[in-house]
Phi, psi and omega in degrees: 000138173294148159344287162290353193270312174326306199277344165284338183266344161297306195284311199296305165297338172303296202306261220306345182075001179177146168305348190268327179298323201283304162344327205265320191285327185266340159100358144347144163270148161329299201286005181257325173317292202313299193264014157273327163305307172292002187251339182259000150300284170337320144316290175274354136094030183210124170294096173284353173236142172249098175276148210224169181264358186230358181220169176220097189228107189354129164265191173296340184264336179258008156269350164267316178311290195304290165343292179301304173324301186249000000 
């Protein structure tokens, strides 16, 4: 996955609050939601999410990321 498709698919999980949703929305499977977010943290060398079994939330670096982003 391209970049930019990484980083629409970052912003779709912030707004939805979670990887399963953000899926349904981009018409997606989870885990390809799930490993475009981890391949474009690894690309900018930062976590942008804290992830939880029952939440998913923005870090400090994915509340700057998203700002520049959208």
């Amino acid at each position: 996955m391209d970049t930019l498709q990484a980083m629409k698919t970052f912003i779709q999980v912030a707004e939805a609050g979670g990887f399963a949703e953000a899926a349904r929305r981009l018409d997606m499977a989870p885990p390809q939601v799930t490993r475009a977010v981890k391949a474009l943290e690894a690309r900018i060398g930062a976590r942008l999410l804290h992830r939880t079994t029952r939440q998913v939330r923005l870090t400090e670096a994915g509340e700057r990321y998203l700002q520049a982003a959208g």
